[in-house]
BAVEXLO-146783 format. One record per residue (C-alpha): residue number from 1; residue in three letters; x, y, z. Coordinates in steps of 0.1 Angstrom, whole numbers, plus 5000, padded with zeros to 4 digits. Each point is the difference from the previous one (the first is absolute). Layout:
N
 num residuo    X    Y    Z
 NUM     ala    X    Y    Z
...
***
This chain:
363
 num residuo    X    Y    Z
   1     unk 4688 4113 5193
   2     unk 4995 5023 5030
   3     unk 5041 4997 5000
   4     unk 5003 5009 4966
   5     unk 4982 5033 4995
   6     unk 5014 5014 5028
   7     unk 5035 4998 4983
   8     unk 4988 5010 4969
   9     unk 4983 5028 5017
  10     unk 5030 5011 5015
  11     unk 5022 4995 4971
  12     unk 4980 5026 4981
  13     unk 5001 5028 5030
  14     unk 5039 4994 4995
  15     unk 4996 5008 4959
  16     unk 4982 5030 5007
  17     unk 5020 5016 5023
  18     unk 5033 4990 4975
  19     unk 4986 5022 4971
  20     unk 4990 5029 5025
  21     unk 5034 5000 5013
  22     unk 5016 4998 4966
  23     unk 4974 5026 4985
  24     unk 5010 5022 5030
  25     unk 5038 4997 4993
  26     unk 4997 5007 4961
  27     unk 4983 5034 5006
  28     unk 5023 5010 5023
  29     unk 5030 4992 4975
  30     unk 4980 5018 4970
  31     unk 4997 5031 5020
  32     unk 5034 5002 5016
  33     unk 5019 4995 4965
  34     unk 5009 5028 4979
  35     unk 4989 5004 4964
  36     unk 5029 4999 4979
  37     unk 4984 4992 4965
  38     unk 5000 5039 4989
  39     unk 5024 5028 4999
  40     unk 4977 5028 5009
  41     unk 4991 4994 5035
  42     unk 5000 5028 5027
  43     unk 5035 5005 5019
  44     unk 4984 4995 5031
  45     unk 5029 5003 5023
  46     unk 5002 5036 4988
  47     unk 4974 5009 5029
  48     unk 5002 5036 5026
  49     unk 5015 4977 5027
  50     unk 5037 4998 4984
  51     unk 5003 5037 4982
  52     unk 5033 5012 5010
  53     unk 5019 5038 4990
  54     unk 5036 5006 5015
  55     unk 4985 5038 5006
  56     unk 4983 5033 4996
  57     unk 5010 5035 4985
  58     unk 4986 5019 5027
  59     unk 5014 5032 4990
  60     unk 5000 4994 4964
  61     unk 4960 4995 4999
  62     unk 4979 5027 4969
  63     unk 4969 5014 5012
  64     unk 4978 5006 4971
  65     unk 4971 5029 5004
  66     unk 4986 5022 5029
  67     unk 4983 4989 5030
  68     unk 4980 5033 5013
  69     unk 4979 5000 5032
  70     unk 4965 4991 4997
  71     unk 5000 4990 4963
  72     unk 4994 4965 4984
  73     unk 5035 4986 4993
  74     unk 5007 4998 4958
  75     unk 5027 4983 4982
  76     unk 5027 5000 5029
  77     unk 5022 4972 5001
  78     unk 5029 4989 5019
  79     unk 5026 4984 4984
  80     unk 5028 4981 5016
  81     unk 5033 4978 4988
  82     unk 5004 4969 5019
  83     unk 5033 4980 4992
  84     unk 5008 4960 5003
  85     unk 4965 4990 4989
  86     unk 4992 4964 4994
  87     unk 4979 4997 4972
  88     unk 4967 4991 5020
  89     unk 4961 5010 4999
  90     unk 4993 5024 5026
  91     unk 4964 5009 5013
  92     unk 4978 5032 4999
  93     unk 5007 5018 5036
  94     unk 4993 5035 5014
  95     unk 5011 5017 5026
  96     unk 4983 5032 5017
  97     unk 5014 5033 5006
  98     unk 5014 5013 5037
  99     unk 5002 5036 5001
 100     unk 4976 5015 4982
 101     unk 4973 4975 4996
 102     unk 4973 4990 4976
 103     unk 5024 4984 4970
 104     unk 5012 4963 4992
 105     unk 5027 4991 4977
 106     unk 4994 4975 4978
 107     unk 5023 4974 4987
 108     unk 4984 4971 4968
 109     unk 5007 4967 5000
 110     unk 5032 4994 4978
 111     unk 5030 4984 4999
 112     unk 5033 5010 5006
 113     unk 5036 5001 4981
 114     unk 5025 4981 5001
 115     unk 5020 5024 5016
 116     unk 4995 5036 4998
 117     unk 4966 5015 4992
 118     unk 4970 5024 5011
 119     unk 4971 4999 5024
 120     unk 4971 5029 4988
 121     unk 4977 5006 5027
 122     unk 4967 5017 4993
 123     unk 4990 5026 5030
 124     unk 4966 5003 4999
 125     unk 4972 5015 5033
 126     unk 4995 5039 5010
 127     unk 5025 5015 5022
 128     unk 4987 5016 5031
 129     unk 5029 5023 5008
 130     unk 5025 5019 4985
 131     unk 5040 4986 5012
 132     unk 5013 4964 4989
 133     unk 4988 4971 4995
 134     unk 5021 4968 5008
 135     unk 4995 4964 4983
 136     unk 5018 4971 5019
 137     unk 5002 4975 4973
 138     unk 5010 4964 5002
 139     unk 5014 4976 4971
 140     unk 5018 4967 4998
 141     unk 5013 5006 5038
 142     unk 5012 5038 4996
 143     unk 4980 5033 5010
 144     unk 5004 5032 4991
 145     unk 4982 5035 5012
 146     unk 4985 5017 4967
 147     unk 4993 5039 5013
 148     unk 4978 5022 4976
 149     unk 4995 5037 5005
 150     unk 4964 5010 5002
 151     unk 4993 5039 4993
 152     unk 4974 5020 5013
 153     unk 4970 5007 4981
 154     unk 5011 5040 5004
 155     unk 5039 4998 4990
 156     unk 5007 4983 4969
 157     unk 5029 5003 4999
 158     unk 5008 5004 5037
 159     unk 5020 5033 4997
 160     unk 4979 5022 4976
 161     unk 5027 5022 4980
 162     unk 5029 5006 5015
 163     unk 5024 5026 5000
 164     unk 5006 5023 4967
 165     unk 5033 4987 4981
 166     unk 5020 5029 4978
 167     unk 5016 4993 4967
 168     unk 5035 5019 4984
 169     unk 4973 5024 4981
 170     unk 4978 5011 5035
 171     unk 4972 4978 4989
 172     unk 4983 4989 5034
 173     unk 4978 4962 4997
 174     unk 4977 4982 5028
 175     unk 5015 4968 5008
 176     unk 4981 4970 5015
 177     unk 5008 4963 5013
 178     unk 4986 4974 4987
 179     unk 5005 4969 5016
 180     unk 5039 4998 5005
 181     unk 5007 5026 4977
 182     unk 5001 5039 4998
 183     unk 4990 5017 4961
 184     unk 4998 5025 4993
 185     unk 4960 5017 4992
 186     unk 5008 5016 4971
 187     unk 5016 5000 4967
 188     unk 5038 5013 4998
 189     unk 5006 5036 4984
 190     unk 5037 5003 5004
 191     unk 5021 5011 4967
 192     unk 5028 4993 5018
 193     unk 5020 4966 5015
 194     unk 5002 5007 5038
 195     unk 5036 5009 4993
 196     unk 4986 5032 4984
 197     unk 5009 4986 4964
 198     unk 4977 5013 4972
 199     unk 4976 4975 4983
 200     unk 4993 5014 4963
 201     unk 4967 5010 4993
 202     unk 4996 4987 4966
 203     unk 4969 5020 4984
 204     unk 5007 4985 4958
 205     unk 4980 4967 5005
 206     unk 5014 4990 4967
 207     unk 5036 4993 5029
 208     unk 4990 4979 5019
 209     unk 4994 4969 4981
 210     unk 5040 4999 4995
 211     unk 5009 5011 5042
 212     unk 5021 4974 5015
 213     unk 5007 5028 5030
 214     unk 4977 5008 5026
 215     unk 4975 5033 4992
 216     unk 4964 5016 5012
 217     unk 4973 5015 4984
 218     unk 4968 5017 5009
 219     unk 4966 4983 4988
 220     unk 4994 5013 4963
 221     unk 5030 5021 5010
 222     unk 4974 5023 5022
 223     unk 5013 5010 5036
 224     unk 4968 5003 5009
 225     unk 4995 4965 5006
 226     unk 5032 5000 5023
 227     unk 4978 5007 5034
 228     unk 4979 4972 4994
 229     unk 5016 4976 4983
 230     unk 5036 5004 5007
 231     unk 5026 4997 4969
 232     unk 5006 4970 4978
 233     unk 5031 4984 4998
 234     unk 5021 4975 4979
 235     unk 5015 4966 5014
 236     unk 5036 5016 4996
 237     unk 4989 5027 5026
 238     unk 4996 4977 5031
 239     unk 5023 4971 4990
 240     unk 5031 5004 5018
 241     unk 5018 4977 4975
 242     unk 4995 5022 4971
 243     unk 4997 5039 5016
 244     unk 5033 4997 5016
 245     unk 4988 4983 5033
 246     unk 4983 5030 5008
 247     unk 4968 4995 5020
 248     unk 4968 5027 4985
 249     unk 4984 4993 5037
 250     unk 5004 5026 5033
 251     unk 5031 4987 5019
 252     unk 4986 4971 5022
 253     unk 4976 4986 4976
 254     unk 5003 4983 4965
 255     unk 4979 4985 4971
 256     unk 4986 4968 5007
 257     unk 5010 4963 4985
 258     unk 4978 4980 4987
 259     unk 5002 4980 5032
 260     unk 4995 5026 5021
 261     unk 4964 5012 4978
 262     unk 4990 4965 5006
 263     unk 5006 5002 5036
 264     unk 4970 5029 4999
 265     unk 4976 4985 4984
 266     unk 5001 4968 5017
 267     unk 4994 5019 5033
 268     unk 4971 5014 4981
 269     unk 4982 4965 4990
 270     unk 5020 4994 4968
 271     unk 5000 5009 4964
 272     unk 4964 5000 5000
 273     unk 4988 5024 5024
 274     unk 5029 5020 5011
 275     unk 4996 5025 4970
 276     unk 4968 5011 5018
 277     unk 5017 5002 5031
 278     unk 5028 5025 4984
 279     unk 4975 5023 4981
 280     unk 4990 5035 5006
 281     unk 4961 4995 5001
 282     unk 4973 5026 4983
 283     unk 5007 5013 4966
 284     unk 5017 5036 5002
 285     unk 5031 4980 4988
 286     unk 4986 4971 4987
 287     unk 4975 4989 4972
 288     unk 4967 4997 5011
 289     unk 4999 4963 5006
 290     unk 5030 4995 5020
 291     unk 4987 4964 5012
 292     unk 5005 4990 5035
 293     unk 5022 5030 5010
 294     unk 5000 5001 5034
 295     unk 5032 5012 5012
 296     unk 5000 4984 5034
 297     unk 5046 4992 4997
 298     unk 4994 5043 4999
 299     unk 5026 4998 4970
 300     unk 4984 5017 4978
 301     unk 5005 4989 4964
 302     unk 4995 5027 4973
 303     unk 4998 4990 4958
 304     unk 5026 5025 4991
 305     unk 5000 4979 4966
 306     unk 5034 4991 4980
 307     unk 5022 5014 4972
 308     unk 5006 4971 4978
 309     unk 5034 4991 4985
 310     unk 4985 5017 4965
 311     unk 4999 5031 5021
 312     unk 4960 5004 5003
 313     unk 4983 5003 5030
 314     unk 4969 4982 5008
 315     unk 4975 4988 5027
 316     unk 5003 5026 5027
 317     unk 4967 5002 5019
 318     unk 4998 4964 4997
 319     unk 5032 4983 5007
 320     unk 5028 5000 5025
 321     unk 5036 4982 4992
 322     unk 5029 5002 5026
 323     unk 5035 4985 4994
 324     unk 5019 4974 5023
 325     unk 5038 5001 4996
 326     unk 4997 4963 4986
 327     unk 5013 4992 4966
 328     unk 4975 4978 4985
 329     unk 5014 4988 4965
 330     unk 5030 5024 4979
 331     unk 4976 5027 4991
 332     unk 4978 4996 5028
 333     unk 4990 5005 5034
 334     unk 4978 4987 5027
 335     unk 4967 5024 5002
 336     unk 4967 5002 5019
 337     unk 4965 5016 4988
 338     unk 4970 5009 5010
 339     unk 4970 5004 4983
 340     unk 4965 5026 5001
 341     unk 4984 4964 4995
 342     unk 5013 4972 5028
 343     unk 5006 5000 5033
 344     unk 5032 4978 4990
 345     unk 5037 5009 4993
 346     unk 5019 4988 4967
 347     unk 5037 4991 5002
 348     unk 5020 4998 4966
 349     unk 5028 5009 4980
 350     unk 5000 5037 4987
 351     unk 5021 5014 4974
 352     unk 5032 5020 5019
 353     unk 4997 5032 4975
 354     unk 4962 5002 5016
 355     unk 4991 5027 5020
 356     unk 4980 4992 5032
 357     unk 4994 5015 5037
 358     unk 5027 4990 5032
 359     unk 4992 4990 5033
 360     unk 5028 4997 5027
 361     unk 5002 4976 5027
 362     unk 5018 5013 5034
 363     unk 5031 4976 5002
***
């Protein structure tokens, strides 16, 4: 008997440790076996550890916005075109600023192209100094050295106005830099192409709905509003195409593209807040709102109004137009506008027999 409950004893030890062995084994096979039954699980092979880009565009990367010295950074971005990307999910990173310190650039989780595509880094911080300030960034195995000029608090822009430009006529205008580019501070003047060519001065407003060359007129047709405001002219005037590829700007300089407008008011924050950036502040020349005028670009935008293609003239006081030399559409062109009322800039397609004000870019 003695004999016989021993073995039975140990024959039930053995049975226990069977099904704790074989319960150990099925969990490990349950957890190491993937769940195929359903079509929307994660891709989780597309982790940070395998992002790959064939490269950078260094020199190619669009700064967005100011950085000034001292001030809380606002809507300034980097943005940067990588080539060769491989499709997978990248995490947030950040890199701080050498140079002038105090800022961090800001890259969001996302994923990348297959191929081509864009990297938009948000700068963010207070800059302590005024000089540059340098982002080394790193992605998918390539680097890159993102520099951003930061102004001083005192010089926006860095060189104040520069030297007086003279048209054909003997007008005299302030010029200023802005970023990359040198515009001039006030509106054109000339009756004349800068090969001493007249421009007609067409007075009969019932004209110029029917103009297909280029011509000038005074607001309201009063010279007093020259000074200020500076003359008005039709799209035929400062396209080269139809004026005899004449150019209405002092030799050096020329109207502006569409492109090259753009190229200004992203330097100045974007469509949004550049206009108050570009707008003679107070109200001597403006209406009495004139909202967020601030003039810190120093360029100085005046509302010398329009003369519309039905020959009246309207809005001075409270608007300013300027002409690019972009065609928009057949019997239209590319524009900008600003308002007594924003502290943004419109962009659109104006009529070519309108009348409106001229700025001129140094080339």
């Amino acid at each position: 008997m003695l004999l016989r409950a021993f073995k039975m004893k140990k024959m039930k030890k053995l049975f226990i440790a069977f099904v704790l062995t074989s319960a150990l084994f099925s969990c490990k096979k349950e957890t190491t076996t993937p769940n195929t039954s359903s079509n929307n699980t994660t891709d989780t092979t597309k982790t940070s550890n395998d992002v790959s880009i064939s490269g950078f565009d260094c020199a190619g990367v669009k700064i967005v916005g100011t950085l000034t010295k001292d001030k809380v950074a606002s809507n300034v971005t980097a943005t940067i075109t990588y080539t060769g990307g491989n499709g997978k999910i990248y995490p947030m990173n950040s890199h701080t600023s050498t140079g002038v310190i105090g800022l961090t650039a800001t890259l969001q989780a996302g994923t990348l192209a297959n191929g081509e595509g864009t990297l938009v880094y948000t700068i963010s911080g207070t800059p302590t100094s005024s000089d540059t300030a340098n982002f080394a960034i790193t992605l998918g195995g390539k680097s890159c050295l993102i520099s951003v000029k930061v102004e001083d608090v005192s010089q926006n822009p860095t060189s104040g106005y520069g030297p007086n430009i003279t048209d054909i006529d003997g007008n005299t205008y302030k010029t200023v830099t802005i970023g990359t580019q040198t515009w001039m501070a006030e509106n054109l003047k000339t009756a004349k192409y800068n090969d001493g060519t007249v421009i007609p001065n067409i007075t009969d407003k019932t004209l110029w709905p029917n103009l297909t060359t280029g011509a000038w007129a005074y607001y309201n047709n009063d010279a007093a509003n020259d000074a200020k405001y500076g003359k008005l002219y039709n799209w035929y005037a400062v396209s080269k195409t139809s004026n005899g590829n004449k150019n209405v700007c002092p030799t050096g300089w020329h109207v502006p593209t569409n492109a090259e407008w753009t190229v200004l008011t992203d330097y100045l924050g974007g469509e949004s807040v550049s206009g108050g950036k570009m707008k003679e502040v107070g109200t001597t020349s403006w209406n009495i709102l004139n909202t967020d005028a601030t003039n810190t670009s120093l360029f100085s935008a005046l509302p010398g109004g329009t003369r519309l293609n039905d020959g009246y003239d309207e809005v001075i006081g409270s608007q300013g137009y300027w002409w690019s030399s972009t065609e928009g559409l057949t019997n239209s062109a590319w524009c900008r506008s600003l308002g007594y009322g924003s502290g943004g800039i419109s962009i659109f397609h104006f009529i070519k027999e309108n009348g409106v004000s001229v700025r001129c870019l140094r080339d």
